[in-house]
N, C-alpha and C positions, 0 to 999 in steps of 0.2 A: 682674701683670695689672691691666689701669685698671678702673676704678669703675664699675660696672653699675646706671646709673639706669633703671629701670624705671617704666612707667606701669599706672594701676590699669586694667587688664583685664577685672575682675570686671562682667558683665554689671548693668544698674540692675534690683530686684525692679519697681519700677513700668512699665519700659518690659515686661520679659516678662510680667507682668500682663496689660496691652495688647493685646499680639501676640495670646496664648494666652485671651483672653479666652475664648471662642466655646467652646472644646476643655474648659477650666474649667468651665463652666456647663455644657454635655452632659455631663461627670463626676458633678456634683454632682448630677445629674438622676436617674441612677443609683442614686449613696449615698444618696439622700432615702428610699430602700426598706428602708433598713438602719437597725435601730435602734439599735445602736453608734454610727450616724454622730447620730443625731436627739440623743442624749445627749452628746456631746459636740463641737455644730457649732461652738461656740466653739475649741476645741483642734485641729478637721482643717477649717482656715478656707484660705479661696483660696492664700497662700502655702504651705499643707501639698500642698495639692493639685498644686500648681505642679510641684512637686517629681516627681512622679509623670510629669504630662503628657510633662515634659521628657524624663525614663526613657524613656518607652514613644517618643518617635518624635513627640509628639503624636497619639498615637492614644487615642481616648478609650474602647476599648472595654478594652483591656490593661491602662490607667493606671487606669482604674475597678477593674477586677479587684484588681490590684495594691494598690490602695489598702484595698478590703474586707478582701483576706489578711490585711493591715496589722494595721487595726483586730480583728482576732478574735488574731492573735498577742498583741498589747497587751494584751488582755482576759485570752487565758489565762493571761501571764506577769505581771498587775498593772504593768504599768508605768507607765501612767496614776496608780496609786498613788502612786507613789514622791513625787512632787512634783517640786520644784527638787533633781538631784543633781549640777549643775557642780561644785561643791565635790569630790565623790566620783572625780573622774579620778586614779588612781592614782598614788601618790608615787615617788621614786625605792628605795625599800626594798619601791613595790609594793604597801605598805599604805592603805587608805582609811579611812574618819570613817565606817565602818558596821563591824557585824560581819562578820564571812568565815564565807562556808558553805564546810561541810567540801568542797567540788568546789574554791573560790578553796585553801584549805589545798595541796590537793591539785597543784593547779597552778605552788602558786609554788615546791615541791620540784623542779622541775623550770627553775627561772629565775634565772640568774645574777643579781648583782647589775648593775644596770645598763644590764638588758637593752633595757628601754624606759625612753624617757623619751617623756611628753604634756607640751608646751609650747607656750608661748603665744608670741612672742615682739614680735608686733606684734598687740596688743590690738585693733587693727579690720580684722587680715586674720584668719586661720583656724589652724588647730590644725598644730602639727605634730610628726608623732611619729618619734623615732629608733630604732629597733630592731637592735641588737647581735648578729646571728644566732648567732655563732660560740658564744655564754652560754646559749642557748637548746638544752636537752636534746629533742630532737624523739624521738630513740630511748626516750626515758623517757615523753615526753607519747604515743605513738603505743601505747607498751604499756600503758600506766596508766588512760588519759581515755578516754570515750566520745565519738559523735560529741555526744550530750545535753551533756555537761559540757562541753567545747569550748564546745558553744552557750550554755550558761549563764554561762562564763567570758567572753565575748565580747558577750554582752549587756547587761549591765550596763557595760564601759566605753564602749562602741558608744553607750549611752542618755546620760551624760554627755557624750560630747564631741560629738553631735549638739544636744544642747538650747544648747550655747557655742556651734557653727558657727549655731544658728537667732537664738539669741540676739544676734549680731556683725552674722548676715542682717539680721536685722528693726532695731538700733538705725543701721546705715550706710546701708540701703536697696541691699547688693549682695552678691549672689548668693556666701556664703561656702564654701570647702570646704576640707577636710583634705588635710595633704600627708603622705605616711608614706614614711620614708626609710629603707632594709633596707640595713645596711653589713655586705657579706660580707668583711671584710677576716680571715682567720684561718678563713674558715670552710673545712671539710673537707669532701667531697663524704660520706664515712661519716655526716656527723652528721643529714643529708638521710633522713628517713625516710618512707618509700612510705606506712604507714597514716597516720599524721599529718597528712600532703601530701594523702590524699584526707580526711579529716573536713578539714582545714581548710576544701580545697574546697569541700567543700558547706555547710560553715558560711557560710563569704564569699560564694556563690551566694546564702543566708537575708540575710545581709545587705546588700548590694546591693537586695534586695530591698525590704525593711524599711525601712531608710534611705537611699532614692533620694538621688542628687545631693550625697552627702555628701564619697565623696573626690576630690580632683580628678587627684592624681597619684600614682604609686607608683615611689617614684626607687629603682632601685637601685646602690647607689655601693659601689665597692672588688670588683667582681666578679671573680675569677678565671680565667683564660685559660679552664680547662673548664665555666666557665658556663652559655656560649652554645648548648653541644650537650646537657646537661643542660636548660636551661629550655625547648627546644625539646620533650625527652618530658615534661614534667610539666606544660607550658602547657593538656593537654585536659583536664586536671581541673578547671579552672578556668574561671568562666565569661567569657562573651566581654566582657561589659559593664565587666569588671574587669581582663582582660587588655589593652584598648585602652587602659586607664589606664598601662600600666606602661611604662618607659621606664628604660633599662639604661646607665649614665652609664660613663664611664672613668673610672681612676684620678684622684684630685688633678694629678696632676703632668702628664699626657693632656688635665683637662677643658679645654674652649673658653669663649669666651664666649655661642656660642649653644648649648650644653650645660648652662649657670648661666641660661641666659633663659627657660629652660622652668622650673627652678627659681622662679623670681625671680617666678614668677609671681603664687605662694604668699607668699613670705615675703621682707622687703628683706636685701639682699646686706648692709648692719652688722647686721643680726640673725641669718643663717644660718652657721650657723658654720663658724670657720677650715677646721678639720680636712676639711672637704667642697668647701671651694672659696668659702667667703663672707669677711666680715669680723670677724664676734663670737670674742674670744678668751676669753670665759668659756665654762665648761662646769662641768656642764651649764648649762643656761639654767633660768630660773622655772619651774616646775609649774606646769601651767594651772590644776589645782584651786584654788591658792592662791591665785589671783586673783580668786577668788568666795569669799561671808562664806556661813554654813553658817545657813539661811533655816528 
């Protein structure tokens, strides 16, 4: 397959600044009522905000809302505390540069080796994650986790790899997001578990939420002949805003190249790897944490 040069896509923050100018300032107009927001106008400044407008439609009345939730989740969960945790996006063994609460313990009995990797691969595009479903015990997590511990497991890598895509945003000046790539190659429809599938759902509704504008695509690659008619009943659990993300690729040996160009969007075809249909023959690639000094 020849060589798929892609151009950068990624919208400018300064020109959606512009547009959304008008929509931005009716928001803010809003949070001025919130003391949340007055404490930290420096931290949910026009580019947070942005974020939100986009989500909602440019509707300023939803994106306001949206934004308040925000802010009171933060508050409850201290994540404003935390400071800088780039550093803290989970290594290949799954371990971080913090302690593990007994819920992360809890989770990672349940996680093959290698089931995720967070990688960076092109340092001024966005994050991207490969996930191994077939390693991944759903029948264990779905009996074991609550939908709370789901969400506290997913919060804190959610808060890291959101501060690298703001961080990428703000140092390129374009509109960065995550690409998270779900390879069912091995995976068994048994392994698919009904309660798990709905906390997740509602977890990834919270997030979506929380973190507007973060992923931009959700490739699924190596899907299974009986996929199609499975993802068709478990797409209601999920909300809409994250199932228009998703996009269900063929096999390596099937994909095209405008198949690789929805890819390609995210991440350059020598950086995306072989085994998927790009050029990079290492594997895995760098851990995004590693590429930030622990502050």
């Amino acid at each position: 397959m020849p060589k798929f040069h892609s151009i950068d896509t990624r919208p400018l923050i300064s020109d959606l600044l512009k547009e959304n100018a008008s929509t931005i300032e009716s928001v803010k107009k809003i949070l001025k009522t919130e003391p949340l927001y007055q404490e930290n106008v420096s931290r949910y400044d026009d580019i947070w905000i942005l974020r939100y407008v986009l989500s909602h439609k440019k509707k300023k009345e939803p994106a306001a809302k949206a934004a308040l939730k925000t802010m009171h989740f933060r508050e409850e969960h201290k994540l404003n505390e935390l400071g800088d945790i780039r550093y803290r996006v989970p290594t290949l063994d799954m371990t971080y540069d913090i302690d593990r609460s007994p819920t992360h313990l809890k989770y990672e009995k349940f996680v093959g080796d290698g089931t995720y990797y967070h990688v960076l691969p092109d340092e001024e595009k966005g994050i991207v994650t490969y996930i191994r479903m077939s390693s991944l015990d759903m029948n264990g997590l779905g009996a074991n986790l609550s939908e709370d511990e789901v969400l506290e497991w997913y919060m804190k890598t959610n808060e890291s790899i959101y501060q690298i895509l703001d961080h990428i945003t703000r140092s390129t000046g374009r509109l960065t997001k995550q690409l998270k790539c779900l390879d069912l190659e091995g995976q068994r429809l048994t392994n698919f578990n009904r309660a798990f599938l709905k906390k997740d759902a509602a977890v990834s509704t919270k997030m979506e939420d929380f973190y507007p504008q973060m992923l931009g695509m959700l490739a699924v690659l190596n899907a299974p002949s009986w996929f199609s008619t499975f993802y068709k009943a478990i797409r209601v659990f999920f909300p809409k805003r994250l199932i228009e993300k998703v996009d269900v690729l063929p096999p390596k040996h099937k994909v095209t190249s405008n198949d690789l160009a929805r890819i390609f969007k995210y991440v350059s075809e020598e950086n995306f790897s072989e085994k998927y249909g790009g050029s990079n023959t290492i594997w895995p690639p760098p851990y995004a944490g590693l590429l930030f000094k622990k502050i």
